[in-house]
C-alpha positions in Angstrom: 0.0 0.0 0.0 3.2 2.3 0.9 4.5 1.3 -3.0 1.0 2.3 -4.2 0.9 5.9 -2.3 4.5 6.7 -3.8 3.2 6.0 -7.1 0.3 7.7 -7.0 1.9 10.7 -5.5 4.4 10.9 -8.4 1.8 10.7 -10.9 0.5 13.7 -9.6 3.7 15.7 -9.5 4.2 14.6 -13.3 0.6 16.3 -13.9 1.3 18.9 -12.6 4.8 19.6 -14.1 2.8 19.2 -17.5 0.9 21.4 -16.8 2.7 24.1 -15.6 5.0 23.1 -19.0 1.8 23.9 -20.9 0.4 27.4 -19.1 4.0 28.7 -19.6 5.3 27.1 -23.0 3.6 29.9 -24.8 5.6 32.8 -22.7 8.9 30.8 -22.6 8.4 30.5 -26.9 8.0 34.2 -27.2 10.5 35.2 -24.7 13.0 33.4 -26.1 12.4 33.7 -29.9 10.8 37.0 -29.9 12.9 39.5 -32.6 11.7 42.7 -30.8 13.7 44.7 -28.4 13.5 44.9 -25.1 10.3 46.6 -23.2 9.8 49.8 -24.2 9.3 51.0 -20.7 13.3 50.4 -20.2 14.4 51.2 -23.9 14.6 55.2 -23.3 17.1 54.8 -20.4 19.5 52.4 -22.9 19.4 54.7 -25.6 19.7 58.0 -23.2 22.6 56.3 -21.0 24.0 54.2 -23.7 23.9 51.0 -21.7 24.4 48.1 -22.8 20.5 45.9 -23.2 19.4 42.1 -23.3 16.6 40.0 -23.2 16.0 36.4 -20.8 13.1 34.8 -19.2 14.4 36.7 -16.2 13.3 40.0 -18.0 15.4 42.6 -19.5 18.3 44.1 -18.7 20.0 47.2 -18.5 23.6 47.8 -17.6 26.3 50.5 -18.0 27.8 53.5 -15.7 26.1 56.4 -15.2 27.8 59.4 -13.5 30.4 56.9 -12.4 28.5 54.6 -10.9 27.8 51.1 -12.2 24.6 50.5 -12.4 22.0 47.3 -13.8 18.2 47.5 -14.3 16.0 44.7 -14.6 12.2 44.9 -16.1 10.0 42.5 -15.7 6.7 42.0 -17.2 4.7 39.4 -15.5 1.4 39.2 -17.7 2.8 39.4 -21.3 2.4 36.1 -21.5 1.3 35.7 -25.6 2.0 38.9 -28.0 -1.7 38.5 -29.0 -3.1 38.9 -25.4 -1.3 42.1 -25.0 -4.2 44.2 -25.2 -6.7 42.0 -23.2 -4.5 42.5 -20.6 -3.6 45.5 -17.5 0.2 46.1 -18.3 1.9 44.9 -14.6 5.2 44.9 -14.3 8.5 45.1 -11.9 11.7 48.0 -12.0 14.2 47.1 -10.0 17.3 49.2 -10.1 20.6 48.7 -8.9 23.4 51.0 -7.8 26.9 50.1 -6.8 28.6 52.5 -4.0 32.4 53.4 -5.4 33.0 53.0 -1.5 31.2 51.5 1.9 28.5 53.9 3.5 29.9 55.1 7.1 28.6 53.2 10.3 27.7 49.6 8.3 24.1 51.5 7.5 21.6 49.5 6.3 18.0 50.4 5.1 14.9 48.8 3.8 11.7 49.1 3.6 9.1 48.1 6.4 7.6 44.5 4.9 5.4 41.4 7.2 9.4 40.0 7.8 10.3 43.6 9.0 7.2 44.3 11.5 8.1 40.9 12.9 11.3 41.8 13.5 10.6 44.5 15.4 8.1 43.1 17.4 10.7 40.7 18.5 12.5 43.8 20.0 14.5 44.3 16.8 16.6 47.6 17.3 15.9 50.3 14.7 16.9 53.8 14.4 15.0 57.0 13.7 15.9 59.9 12.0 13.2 62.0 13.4 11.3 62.4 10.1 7.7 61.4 10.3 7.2 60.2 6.7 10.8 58.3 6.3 10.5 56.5 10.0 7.8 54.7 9.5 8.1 53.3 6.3 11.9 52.5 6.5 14.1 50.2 9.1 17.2 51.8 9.6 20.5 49.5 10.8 23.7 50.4 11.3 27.5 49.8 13.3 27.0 53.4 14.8 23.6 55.0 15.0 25.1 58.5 16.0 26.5 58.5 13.0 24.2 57.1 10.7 21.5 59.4 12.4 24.1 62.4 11.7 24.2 61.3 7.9 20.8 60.5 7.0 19.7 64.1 8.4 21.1 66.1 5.7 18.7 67.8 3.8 19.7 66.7 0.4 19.5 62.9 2.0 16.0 63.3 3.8 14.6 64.7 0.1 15.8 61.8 -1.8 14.6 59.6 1.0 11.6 60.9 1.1 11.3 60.2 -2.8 12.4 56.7 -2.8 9.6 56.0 -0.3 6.6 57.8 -1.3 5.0 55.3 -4.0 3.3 52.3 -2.3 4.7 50.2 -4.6 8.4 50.9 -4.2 10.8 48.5 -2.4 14.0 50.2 -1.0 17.2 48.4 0.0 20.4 50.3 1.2 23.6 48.1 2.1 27.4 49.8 2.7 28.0 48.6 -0.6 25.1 49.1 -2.8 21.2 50.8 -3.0 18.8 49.2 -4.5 15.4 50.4 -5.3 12.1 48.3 -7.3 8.6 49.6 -8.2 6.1 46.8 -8.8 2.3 47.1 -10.2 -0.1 47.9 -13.1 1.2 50.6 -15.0 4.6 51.0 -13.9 6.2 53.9 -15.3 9.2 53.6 -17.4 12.5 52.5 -15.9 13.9 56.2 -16.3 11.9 57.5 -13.4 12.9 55.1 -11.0 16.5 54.9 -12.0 16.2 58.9 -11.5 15.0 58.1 -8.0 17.4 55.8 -7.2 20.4 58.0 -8.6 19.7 60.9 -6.6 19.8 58.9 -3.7 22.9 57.5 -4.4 24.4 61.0 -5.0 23.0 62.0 -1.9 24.9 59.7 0.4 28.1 59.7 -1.5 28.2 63.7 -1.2 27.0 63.0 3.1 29.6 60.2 3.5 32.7 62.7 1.5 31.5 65.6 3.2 31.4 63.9 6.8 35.1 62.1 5.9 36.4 65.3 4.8 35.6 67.1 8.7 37.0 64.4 10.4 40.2 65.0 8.7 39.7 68.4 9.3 39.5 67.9 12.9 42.4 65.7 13.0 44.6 68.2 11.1 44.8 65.7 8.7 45.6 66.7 5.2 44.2 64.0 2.6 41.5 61.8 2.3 40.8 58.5 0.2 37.6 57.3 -0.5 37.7 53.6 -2.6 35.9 50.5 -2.0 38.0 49.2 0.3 37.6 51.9 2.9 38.3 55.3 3.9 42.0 56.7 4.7 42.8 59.6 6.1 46.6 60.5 5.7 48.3 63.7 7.1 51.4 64.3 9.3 51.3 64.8 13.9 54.4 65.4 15.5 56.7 65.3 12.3 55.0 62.1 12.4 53.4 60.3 8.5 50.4 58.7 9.9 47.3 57.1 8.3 43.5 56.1 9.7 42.2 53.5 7.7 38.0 53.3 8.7 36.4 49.8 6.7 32.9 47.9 6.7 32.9 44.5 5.7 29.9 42.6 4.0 28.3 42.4 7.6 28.3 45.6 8.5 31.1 45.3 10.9 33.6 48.5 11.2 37.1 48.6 11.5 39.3 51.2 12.1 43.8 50.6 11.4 45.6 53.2 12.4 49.7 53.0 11.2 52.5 55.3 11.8 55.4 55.2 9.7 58.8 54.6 11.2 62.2 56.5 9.6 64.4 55.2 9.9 63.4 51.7 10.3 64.2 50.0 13.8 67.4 48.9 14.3 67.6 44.3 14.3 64.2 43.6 12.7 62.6 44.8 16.1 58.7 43.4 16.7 56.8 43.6 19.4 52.9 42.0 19.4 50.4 40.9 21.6 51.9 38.0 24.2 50.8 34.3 24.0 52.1 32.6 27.0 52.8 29.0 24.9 55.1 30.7 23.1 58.8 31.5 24.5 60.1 35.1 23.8 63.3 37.0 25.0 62.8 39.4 27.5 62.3 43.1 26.6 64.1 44.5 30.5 60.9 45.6 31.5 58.9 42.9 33.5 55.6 44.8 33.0 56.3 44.9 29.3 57.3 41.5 29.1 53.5 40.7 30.6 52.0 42.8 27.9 54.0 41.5 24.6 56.7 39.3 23.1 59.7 40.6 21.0 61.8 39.1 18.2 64.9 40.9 17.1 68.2 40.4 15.7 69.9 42.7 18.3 68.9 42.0 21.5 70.7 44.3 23.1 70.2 47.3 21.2 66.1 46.6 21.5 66.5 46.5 25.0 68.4 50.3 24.7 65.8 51.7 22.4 62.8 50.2 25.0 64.7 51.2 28.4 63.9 55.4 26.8 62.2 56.8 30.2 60.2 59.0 27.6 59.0 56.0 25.8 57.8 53.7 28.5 54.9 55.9 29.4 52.8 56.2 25.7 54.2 52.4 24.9 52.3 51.2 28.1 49.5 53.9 27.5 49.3 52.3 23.6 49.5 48.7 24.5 46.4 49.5 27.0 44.1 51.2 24.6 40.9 49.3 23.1 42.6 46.2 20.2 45.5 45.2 19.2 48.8 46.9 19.1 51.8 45.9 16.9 55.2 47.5 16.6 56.9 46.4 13.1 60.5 47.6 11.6 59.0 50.4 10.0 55.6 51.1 11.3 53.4 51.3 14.5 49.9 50.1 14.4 47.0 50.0 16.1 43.5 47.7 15.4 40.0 48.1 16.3 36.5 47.5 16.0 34.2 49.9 15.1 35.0 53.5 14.8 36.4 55.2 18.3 35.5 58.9 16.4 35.1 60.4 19.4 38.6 59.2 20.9 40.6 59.3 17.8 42.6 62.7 18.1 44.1 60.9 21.1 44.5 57.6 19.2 46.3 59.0 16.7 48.4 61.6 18.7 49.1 58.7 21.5 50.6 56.5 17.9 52.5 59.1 16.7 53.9 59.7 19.9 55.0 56.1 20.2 56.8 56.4 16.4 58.0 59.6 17.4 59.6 58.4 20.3 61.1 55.1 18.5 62.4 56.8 15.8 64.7 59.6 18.5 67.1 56.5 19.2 69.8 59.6 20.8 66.8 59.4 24.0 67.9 55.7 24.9 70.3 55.3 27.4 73.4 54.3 26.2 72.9 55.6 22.4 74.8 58.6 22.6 77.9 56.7 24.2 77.5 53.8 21.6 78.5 56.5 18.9 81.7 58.1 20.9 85.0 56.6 18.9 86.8 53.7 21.4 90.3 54.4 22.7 
């Protein structure tokens, strides 16, 4: 009787595979041997943008760079099933536009659109984050690594217009990661793909000019002089206490922020010298200093001479001080670094300035004890 129940369930599966085959042979046939080009709805924006178009079952496409940024536009039409029943039928159809950022969005921010997963969510005590804007709040769930920040950013007037925008229509769909913003209008009578790639476009303007403007006054305030923006991250590079030094601020596919800060050693340190975090299995010769031999292990070519250069009384203070700060400190031949999660933007000027302290000091070698008699000439 088991044998009998398979069987019978797998005859109904093939039935209703064949007909499934059937209802949608006649829109597979057209899609795929149809000499036309692609909707008309998304043809203005290829020929405006001169972006590259194609047709698949999936809908068609649109893809290029605009104004920089790369972007792709897919149309789909979900009722043209037979060219004949074209004008029995409501015209319903689905824009969905996609922007990538040329670098991460500060603070990890996320957004996108209140949906049943979303209201769930926050009933489960989901944390959000509100701008303070009565139309965007409601209709938008905002995430991010730093909600000061991310509040601070997504209150610029030019960002709360093109928010405001992106969420008016009740059929749009908006998705905002670090890396990318998506938005997709969906129902009968969609309007062409121009309108909605124009929506999506000043939004993406807007938080790139937020995100360089709000990079460019923490240099400022930092008395930094240059700032990088690429997709790997942020840099801010400028010079404290004849010091080169560089923040590095990331966001990686989760979200997460990271923030490297390095100062450059000149000349490099004499013997290879490293110092890093201490693991007790491993055996490491001692630096002279009991409490720094608790804090890290050293490797070096000339043991004495590190021991010289780490003995400086005016060194021992911001070394300790550095080693104590929030992540993980490393002292390399030719640079001083320091690693952290998230972005300490309210304790970086003394980050930086304890760093370049540090580099300053282990670059002055004529401050150890010993150095200046090292160089008198032997009798």
């Amino acid at each position: 009787m088991f044998e009998l129940f398979n069987v019978d369930l797998l005859f109904l599966l093939l039935v209703g595979v064949v007909v499934s085959a059937h209802r949608l042979l006649p829109w597979l046939r057209w899609r795929l041997h149809s000499s036309s080009a692609v909707d008309p709805r998304l043809r203005g924006i290829v020929r405006a943008h001169k972006l590259r178009s194609s047709r698949s079952i999936l809908g068609d496409v649109a893809e290029g760079t605009l104004d920089g940024f790369p972007i792709h536009v897919r149309y789909i039409d979900t009722q043209r099933h037979q060219p004949e029943e074209q004008s029995r039928h409501s015209a319903r159809a689905t824009c969905r536009v996609t922007i990538s950022l040329p670098s991460p969005l500060p603070a990890g921010m996320r957004l996108s659109s209140m949906s049943v997963t979303q209201t769930v969510l926050q009933g489960l005590g989901a944390q959000d984050i509100e701008i303070g804007d009565h139309w965007i709040d409601p209709a938008l769930r905002i995430r991010a690594e730093q909600p000061t920040l991310a509040q601070q950013l997504l209150t610029m007037p030019e960002v709360i217009t093109a928010l405001r925008r992106a969420v008016t229509h009740t059929a749009d769909a908006l998705r905002v990661t670090p890396t990318e913003v998506q938005l997709t209008r969906s129902g009968i009578n969609v309007p062409d793909a121009g309108a909605v790639l124009d929506i999506a476009m000043e939004l993406t303007q807007a938080l790139c000019a937020s995100a360089d403007g709000f990079w460019q006054g923490v240099a400022d305030e930092q008395g930094l002089s240059e700032v990088q923006i690429s997709r790997r991250g942020t840099i801010l590079s400028g010079v404290l206490s004849g010091v080169p030094i560089t923040a590095q601020f990331t966001t990686d596919e989760d979200g997460e922020c990271v923030t490297r800060i390095k100062a450059i050693l000149d000349p490099p340190l004499p013997g290879g010298l490293r110092l890093r975090e201490r693991h007790p299995e491993r055996a490491a010769p001692s630096t002279g200093n009991p409490i720094l031999d608790m804090k890290v292990e050293m490797t070096t070519t000339d043991l004495s001479g590190a021991r010289r250069l780490l003995a400086a009384p005016a060194l021992t203070g911001p070394l300790m001080e550095l080693l104590d700060a929030p992540g993980e400190t490393r002292i390399l031949p030719e640079s001083v670094r320091l690693s952290l999660q998230g972005w300490p933007l309210t304790d970086l000027q003394a980050l930086l300035a304890l760093t370049a302290e540090v580099a300053e000091h282990l670059t002055k070698r004529d401050r150890a004890p010993g150095a200046a008699r090292s160089r008198q000439p032997t009798t």
